[in-house]
Structures are given as structure tokens and as C-alpha cells.
Backbone as CSV, one residue per row, in Angstrom:
resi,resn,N_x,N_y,N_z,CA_x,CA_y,CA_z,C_x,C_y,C_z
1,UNK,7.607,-18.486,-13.019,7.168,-17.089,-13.111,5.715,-17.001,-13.540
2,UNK,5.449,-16.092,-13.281,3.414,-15.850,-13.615,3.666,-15.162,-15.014
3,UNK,2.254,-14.864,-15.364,1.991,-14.229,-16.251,2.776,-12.559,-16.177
4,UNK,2.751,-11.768,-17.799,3.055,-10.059,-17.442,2.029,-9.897,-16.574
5,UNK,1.148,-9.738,-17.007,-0.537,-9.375,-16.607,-0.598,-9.745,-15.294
6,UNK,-0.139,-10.510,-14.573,-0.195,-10.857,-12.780,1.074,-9.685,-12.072
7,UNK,1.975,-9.297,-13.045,3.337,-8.340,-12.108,2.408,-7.368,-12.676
8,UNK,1.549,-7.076,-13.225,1.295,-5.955,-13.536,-0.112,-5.123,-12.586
9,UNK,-0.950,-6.570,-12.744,-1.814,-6.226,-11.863,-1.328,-5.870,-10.245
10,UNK,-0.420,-6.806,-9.683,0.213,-6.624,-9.218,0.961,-5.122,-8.439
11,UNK,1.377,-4.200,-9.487,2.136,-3.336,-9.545,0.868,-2.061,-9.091
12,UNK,-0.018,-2.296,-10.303,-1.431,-1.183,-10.082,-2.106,-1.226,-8.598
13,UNK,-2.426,-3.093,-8.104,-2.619,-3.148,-7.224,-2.127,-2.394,-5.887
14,UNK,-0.810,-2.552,-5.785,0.212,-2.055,-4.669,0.336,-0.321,-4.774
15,UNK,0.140,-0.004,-6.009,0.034,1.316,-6.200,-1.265,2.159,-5.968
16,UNK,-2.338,1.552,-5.692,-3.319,1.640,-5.721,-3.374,1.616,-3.892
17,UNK,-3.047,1.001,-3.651,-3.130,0.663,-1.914,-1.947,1.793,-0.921
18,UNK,-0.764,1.901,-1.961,-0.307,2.867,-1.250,-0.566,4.691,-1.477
19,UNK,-1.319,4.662,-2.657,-1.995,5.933,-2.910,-1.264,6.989,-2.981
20,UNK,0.039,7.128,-3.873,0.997,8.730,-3.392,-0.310,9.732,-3.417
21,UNK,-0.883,10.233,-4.309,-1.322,11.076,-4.454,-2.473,11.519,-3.128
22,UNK,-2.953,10.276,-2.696,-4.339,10.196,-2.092,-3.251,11.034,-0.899
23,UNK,-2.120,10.500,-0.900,-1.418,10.896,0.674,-1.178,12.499,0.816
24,UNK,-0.830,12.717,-0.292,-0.415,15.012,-0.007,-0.998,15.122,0.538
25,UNK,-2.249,15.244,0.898,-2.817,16.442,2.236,-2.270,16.433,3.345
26,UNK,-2.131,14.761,3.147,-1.678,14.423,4.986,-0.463,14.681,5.002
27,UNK,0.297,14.665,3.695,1.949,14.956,4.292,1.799,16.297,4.533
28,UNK,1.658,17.304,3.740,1.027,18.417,3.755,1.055,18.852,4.707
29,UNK,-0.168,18.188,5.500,-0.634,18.722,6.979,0.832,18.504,8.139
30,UNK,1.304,17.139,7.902,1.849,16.931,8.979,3.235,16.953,9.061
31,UNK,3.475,17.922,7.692,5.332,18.795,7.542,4.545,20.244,7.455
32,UNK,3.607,21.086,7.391,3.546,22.106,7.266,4.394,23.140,7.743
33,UNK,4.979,22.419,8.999,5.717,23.669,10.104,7.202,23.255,9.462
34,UNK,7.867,22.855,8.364,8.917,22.377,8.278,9.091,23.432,7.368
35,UNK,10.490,23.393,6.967,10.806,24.193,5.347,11.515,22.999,4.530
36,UNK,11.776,24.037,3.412,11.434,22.906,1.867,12.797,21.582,2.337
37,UNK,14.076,22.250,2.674,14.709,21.548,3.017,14.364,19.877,4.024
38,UNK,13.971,20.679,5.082,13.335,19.495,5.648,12.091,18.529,5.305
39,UNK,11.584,19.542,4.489,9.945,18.386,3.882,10.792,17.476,2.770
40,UNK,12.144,17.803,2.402,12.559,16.899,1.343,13.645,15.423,2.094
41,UNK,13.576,15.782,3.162,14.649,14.658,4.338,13.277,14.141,4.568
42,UNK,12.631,14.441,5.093,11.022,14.124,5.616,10.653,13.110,4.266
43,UNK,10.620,13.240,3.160,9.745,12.194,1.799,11.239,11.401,1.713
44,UNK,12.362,11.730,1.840,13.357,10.560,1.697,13.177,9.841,2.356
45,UNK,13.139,9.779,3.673,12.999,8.784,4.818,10.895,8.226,4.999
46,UNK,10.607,8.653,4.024,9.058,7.923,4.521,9.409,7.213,3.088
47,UNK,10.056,7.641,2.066,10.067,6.415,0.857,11.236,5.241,1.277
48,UNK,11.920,5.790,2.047,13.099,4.446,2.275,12.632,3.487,3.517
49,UNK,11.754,3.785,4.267,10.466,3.380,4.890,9.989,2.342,4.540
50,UNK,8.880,3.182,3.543,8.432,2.050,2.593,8.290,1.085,1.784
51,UNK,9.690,1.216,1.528,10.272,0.694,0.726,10.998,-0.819,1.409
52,UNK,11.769,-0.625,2.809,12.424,-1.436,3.865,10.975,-2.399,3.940
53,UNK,9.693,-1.673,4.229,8.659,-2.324,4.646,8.344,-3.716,3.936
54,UNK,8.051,-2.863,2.318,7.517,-4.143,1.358,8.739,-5.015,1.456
55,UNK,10.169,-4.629,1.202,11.027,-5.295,0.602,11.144,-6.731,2.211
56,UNK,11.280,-6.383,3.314,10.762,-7.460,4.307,9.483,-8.608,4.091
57,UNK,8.676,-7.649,3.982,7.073,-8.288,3.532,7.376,-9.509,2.481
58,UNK,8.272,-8.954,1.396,8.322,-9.919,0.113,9.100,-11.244,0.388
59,UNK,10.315,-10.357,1.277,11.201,-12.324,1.420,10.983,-12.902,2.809
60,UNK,10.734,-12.030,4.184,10.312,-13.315,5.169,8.602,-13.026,5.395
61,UNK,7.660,-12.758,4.124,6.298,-12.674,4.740,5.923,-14.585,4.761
62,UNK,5.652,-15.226,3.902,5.814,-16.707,3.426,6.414,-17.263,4.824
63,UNK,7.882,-16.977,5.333,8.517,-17.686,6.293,7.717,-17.439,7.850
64,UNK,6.685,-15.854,8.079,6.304,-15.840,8.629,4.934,-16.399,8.834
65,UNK,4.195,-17.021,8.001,2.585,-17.521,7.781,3.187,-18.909,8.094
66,UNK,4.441,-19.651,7.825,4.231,-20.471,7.964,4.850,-21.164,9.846
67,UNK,5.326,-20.005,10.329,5.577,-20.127,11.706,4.476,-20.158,12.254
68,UNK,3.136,-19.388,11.915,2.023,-18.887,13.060,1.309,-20.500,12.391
69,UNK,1.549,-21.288,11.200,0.752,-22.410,11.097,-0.323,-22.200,10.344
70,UNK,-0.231,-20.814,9.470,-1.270,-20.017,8.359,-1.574,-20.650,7.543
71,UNK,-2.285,-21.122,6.498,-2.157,-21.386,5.184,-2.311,-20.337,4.416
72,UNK,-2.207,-20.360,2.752,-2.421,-18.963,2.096,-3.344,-19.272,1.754
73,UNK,-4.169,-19.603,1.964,-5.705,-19.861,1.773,-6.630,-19.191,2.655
74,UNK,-6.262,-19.297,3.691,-7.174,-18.697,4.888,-6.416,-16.981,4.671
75,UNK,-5.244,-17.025,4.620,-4.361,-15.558,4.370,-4.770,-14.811,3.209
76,UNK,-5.125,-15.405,1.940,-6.195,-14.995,0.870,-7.364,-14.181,1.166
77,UNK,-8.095,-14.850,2.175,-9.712,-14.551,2.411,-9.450,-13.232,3.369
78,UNK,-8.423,-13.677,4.102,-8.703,-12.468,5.455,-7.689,-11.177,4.474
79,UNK,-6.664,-10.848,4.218,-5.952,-10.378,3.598,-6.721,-9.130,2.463
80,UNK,-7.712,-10.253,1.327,-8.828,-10.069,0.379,-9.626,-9.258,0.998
81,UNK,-10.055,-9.126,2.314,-11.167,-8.913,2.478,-11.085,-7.445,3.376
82,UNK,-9.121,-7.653,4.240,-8.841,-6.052,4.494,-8.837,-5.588,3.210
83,UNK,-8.111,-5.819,2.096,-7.865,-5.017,0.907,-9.286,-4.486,0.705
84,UNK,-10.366,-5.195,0.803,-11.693,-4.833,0.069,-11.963,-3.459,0.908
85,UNK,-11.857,-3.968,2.056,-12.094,-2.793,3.104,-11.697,-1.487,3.178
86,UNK,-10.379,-1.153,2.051,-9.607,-0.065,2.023,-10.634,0.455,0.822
87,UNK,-10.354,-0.403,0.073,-10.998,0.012,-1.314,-12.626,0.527,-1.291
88,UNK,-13.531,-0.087,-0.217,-14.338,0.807,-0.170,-14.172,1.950,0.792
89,UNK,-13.260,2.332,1.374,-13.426,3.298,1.598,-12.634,4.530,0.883
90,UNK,-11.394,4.095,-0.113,-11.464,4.688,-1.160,-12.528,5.075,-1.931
91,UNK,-13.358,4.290,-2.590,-14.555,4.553,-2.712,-15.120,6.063,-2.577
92,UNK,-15.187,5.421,-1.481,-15.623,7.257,-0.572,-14.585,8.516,-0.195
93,UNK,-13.689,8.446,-0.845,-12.632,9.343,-0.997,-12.288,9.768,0.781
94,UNK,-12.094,8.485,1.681,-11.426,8.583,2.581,-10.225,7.401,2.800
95,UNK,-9.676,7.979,3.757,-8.443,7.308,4.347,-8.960,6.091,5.612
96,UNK,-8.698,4.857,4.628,-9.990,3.804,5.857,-8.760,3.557,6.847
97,UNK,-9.769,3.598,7.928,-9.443,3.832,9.868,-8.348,2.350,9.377
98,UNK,-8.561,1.038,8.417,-7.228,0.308,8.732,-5.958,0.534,8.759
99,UNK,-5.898,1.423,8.063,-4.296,2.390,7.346,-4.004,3.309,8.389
100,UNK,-5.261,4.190,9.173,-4.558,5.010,9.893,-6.241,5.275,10.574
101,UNK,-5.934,4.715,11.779,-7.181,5.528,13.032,-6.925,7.233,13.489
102,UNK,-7.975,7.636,13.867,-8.354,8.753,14.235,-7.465,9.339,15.640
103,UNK,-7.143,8.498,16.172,-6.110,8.011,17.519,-4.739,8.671,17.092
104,UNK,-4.268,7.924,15.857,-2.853,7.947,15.126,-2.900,8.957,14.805
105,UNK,-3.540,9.572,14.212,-3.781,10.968,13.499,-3.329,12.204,14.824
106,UNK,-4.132,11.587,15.600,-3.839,12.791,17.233,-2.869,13.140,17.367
107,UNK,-1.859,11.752,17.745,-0.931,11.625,18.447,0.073,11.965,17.045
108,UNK,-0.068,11.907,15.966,1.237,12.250,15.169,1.529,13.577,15.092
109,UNK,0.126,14.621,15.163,0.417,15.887,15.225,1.124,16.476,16.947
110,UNK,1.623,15.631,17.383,2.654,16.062,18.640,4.220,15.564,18.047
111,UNK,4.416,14.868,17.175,5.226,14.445,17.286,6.344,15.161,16.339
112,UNK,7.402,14.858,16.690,8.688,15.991,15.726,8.786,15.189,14.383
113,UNK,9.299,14.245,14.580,9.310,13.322,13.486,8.112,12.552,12.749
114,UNK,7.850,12.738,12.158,6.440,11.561,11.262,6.850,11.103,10.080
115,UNK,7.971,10.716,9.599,8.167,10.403,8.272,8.044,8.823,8.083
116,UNK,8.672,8.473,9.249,8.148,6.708,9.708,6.961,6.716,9.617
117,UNK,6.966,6.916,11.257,5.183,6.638,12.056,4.330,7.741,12.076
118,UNK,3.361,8.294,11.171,2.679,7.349,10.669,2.974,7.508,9.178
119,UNK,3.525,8.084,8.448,3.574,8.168,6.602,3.515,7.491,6.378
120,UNK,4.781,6.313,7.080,5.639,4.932,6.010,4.263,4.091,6.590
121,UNK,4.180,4.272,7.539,3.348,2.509,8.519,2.528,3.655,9.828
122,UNK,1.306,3.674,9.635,0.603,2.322,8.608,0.086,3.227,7.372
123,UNK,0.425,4.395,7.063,-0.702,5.423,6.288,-0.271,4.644,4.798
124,UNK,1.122,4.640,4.104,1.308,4.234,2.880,1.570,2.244,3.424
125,UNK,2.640,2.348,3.591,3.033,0.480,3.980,2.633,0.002,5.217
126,UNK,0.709,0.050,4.950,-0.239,-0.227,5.634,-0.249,-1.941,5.478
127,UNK,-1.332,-2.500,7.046,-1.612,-3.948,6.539,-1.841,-4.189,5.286
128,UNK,-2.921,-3.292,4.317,-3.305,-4.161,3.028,-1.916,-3.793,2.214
129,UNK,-1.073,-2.988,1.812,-0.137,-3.425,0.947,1.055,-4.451,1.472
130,UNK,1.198,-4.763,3.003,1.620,-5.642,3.391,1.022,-7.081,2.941
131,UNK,-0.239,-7.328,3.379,-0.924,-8.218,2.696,-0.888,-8.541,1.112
132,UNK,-1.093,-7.544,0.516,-0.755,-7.787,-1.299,0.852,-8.021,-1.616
133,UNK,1.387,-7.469,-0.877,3.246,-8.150,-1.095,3.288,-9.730,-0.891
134,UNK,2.945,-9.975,0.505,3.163,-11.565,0.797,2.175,-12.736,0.239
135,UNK,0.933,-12.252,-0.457,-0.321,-13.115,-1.401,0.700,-12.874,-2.685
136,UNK,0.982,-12.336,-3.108,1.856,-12.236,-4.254,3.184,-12.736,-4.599
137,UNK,3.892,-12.966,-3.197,5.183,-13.268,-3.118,4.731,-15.318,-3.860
138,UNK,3.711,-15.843,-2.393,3.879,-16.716,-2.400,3.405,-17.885,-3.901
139,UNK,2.822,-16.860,-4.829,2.535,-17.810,-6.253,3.411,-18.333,-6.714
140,UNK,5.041,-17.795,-6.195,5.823,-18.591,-7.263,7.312,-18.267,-6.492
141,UNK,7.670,-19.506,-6.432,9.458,-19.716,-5.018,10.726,-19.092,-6.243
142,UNK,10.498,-18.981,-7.418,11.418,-19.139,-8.308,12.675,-17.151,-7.781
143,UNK,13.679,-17.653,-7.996,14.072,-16.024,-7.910,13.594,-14.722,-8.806
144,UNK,13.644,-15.534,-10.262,13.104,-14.487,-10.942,11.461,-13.893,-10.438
145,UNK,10.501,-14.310,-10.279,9.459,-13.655,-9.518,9.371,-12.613,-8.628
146,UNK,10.596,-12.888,-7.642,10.642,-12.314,-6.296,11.319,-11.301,-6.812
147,UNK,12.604,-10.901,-8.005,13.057,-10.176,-8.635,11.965,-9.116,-9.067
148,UNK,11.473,-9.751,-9.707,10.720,-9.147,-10.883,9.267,-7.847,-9.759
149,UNK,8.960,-8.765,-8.759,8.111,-8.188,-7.401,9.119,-7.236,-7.213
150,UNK,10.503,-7.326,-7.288,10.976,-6.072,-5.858,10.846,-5.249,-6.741
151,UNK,11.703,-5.240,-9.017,11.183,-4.332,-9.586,10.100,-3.463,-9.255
152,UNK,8.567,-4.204,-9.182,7.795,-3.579,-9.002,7.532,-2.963,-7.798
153,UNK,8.140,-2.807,-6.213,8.342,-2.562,-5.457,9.122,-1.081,-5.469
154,UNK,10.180,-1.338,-6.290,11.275,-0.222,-6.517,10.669,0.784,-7.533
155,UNK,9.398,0.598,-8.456,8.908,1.673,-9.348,7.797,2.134,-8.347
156,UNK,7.181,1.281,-7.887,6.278,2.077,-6.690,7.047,3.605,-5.842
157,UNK,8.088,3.016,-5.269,8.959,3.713,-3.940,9.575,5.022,-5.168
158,UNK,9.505,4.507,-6.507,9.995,6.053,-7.043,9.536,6.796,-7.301
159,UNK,7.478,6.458,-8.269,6.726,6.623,-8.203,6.331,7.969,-6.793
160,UNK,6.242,7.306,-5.702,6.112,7.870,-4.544,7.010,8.950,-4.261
161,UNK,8.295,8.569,-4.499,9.597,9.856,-4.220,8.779,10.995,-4.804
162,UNK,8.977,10.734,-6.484,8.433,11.693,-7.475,7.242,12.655,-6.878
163,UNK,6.444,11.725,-6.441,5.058,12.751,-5.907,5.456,13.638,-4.944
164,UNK,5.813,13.132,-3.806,6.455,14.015,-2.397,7.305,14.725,-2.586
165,UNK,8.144,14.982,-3.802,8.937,15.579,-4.592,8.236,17.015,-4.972
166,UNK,7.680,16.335,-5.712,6.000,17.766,-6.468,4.675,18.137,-5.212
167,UNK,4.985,17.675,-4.529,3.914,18.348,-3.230,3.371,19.725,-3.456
168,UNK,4.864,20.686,-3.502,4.267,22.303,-3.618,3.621,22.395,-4.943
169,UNK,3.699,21.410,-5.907,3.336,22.148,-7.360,2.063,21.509,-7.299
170,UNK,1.759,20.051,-6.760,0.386,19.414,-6.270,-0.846,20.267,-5.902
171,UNK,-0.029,20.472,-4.886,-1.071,21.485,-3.679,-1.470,22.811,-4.623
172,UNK,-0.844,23.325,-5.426,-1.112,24.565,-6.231,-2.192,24.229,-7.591
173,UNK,-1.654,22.986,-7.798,-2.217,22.751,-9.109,-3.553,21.930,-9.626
174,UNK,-3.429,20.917,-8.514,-4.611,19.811,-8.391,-5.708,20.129,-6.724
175,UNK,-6.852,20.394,-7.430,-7.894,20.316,-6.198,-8.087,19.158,-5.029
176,UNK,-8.423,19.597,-4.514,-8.868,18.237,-3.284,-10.107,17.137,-3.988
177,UNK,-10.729,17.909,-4.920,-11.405,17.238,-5.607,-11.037,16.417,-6.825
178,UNK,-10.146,17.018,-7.554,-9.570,16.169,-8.422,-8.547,14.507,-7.458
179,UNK,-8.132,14.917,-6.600,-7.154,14.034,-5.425,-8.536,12.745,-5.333
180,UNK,-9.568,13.545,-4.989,-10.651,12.703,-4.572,-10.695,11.611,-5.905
181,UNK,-11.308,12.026,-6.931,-11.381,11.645,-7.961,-10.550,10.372,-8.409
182,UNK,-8.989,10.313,-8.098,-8.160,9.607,-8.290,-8.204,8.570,-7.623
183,UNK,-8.698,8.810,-6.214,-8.558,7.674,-5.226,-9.906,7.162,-5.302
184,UNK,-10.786,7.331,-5.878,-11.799,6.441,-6.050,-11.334,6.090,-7.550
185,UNK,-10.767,5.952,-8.390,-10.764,5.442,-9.286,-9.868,3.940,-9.192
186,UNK,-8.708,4.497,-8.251,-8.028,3.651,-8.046,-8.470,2.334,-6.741
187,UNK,-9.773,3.245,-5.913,-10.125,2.119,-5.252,-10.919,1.327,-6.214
188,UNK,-11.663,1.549,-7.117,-12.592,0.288,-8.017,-11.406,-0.762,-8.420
189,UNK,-10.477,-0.300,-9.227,-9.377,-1.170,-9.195,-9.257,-2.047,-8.317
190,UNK,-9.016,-1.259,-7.197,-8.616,-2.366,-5.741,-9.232,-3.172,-5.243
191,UNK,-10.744,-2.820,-5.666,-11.935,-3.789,-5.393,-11.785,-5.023,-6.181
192,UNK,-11.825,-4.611,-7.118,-11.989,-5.732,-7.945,-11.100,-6.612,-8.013
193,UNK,-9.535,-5.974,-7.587,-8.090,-6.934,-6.910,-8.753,-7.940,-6.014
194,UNK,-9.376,-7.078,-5.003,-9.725,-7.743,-3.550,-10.357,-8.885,-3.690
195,UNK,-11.745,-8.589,-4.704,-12.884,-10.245,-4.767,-11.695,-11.145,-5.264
196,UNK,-10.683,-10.936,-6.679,-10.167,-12.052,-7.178,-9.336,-12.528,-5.648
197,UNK,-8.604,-12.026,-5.160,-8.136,-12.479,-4.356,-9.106,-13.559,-3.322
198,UNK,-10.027,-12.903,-2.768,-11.003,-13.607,-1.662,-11.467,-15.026,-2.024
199,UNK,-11.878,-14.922,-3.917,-12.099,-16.340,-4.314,-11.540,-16.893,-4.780
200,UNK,-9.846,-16.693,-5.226,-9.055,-17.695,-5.075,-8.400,-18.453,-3.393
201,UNK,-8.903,-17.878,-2.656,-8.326,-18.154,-1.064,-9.538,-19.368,-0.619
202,UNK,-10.879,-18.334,-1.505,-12.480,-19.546,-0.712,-12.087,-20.920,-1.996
203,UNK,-11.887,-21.034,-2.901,-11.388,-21.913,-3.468,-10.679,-22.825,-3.389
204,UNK,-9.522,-22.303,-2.477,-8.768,-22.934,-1.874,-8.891,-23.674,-1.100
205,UNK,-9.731,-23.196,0.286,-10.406,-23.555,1.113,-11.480,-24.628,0.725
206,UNK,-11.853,-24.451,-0.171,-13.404,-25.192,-0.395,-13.714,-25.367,-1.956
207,UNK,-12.381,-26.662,-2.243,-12.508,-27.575,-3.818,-13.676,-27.322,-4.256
208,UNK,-14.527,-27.725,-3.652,-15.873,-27.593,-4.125,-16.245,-26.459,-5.113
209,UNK,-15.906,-25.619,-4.532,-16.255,-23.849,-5.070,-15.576,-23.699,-6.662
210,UNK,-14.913,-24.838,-6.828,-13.849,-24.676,-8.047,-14.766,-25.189,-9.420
């Protein structure tokens, strides 16, 4: 098992990448035509989503890096370096084109259903929290770890319920600016996830660097 301080970073990390809060507008926008009933079937099924997503990610992500012939070294750097990519554009209090293109966005406002495609994947259980599940999985084979990960998996997905839960009291209560506020706070976080990650992967790669 790792350190508290690694499930924890861990936990902020993943929470940080899936952003409940950063997400209301867009659920917002893209249940508006629904009523309360249905916007609440609508956040059940984008958290049980998300939830299916990581909980895959955590036990065959490892079985899958090692079919394509990956190492987690090279999966570190590239992985590190989408995460960085989100995080600056958290930064800038947007939704970076990796999580969800301008394309996706089009085509979801035709669609009846969106609680999957796009809420769950890619807007919240996007590549980078896919990526931070399976860099995380693989530090340690033991069960308790992978336990202790889905914990933190399962406070995320409630975390998230909770918010999509409070949407109407959100939208009434907190500005677009305060929303802003949050998601750049939480991208510096993510940044700074991202480098540790990138130079334990170039490390990996390149003893030397050690």
C-alpha cells in the first residue's frame, strides 16, 4: 500500500479532473428542456456512468497497457502531460477541447439522451481521469490499494451525485464567476499533479534524470 498522502492526493487529483462543480452549466444547458423529475434520472445515470468508467479503468487499465506493449513509464509522460493540458486550461476557466470538442458539444444538443455521451465520457470520465485511475492503479498489485482507490472512486461518484443533486440551488446561489474561481483553483492543483507525474515517468525512462 502507498502512503495516506498518495490516496489522498490521489482523491483531490481525480476530483479535480472530474470537476462536479465546473460541470453545472453544461448539465444545466443540456437538461434545460427536462423537468426536475427527469434532470434527477438524467444525474443518476451520468454518476453510475462514471462511476462504471473509473471502476473499469482501475482493474483492466494495467491489463490493457500491457497488451498494446506500453510501459508505465512512457504512460506517465503522455498521460502527465494530457492531465497538464486540462489543467491549463482550467487555468483559464474553460472546458479543454480534450474532455469535450466543440463538435461534441453540437451534436449533443440534438440528442434526447446526454447523461452518458457526453456528461459521463468524455466531459466528467474524460481521458485525463481515465489516465489518473490507471497511473495510480499500477503503484501497487496489493488488494488493499485497489480497495482503498475504488473508496476513493466511490466518494468522488457521491461527491458528484450530491452536486447534480443541488443544481437548482447552484444555479441560484453561486455565480459563473465564483464556478470560475473554483476551477482554476482546482486546476493549479492539477498542475502540479501533472509535472509530479511527467517526472516520475521521464525518470523512469531516463535513470539518469534520477
Amino acid at each position: 500500500m502507498l502512503e495516506f498522502t498518495e490516496y489522498t492526493k490521489f482523491l483531490i487529483g481525480l476530483l479535480a479532473i472530474v470537476n462536479p462543480l465546473g460541470a453545472v452549466p453544461i448539465f444545466v444547458a443540456l437538461t434545460s428542456g427536462a423537468i426536475e423529475a427527469e434532470r434527477k434520472k438524467i444525474a443518476k445515470i451520468v454518476v453510475m456512468a462514471v462511476m462504471i468508467i473509473l471502476f473499469v479503468a482501475l482493474l483492466f487499465g494495467d491489463l490493457l497497457l500491457r497488451f498494446f506493449g506500453i510501459t508505465i513509464h512512457s504512460f506517465s509522460v503522455g498521460g502527465g502531460i494530457l492531465i497538464l493540458l486540462m489543467a491549463i486550461s482550467m487555468l483559464q476557466a474553460k472546458i479543454s477541447a480534450v474532455a469535450h470538442t466543440a463538435e461534441e458539444a453540437r451534436e449533443s444538443a440534438s440528442k434526447e439522451s446526454v447523461a452518458v455521451v457526453p456528461l459521463a465520457m468524455p466531459l466528467l470520465a474524460g481521458p485525463g481521469a481515465i489516465s489518473t485511475v490507471v497511473l495510480y492503479a499500477h503503484k501497487n498489485p496489493s488488494v488493499a490499494h485497489y480497495a482503498i482507490m475504488g473508496l476513493d472512486i466511490l466518494i468522488v461518484g457521491l461527491l458528484l451525485w450530491a452536486v447534480l443533486q443541488l443544481v437548482p440551488w447552484i444555479s441560484r446561489h453561486i455565480s459563473q464567476t465564483g464556478i470560475n474561481i473554483f476551477t482554476r483553483i482546482m486546476g493549479l492543483i492539477l498542475a502540479a499533479i501533472a509535472v509530479e507525474i511527467i517526472a516520475s515517468g521521464l525518470k523512469g525512462l531516463f535513470p539518469a534524470l534520477g
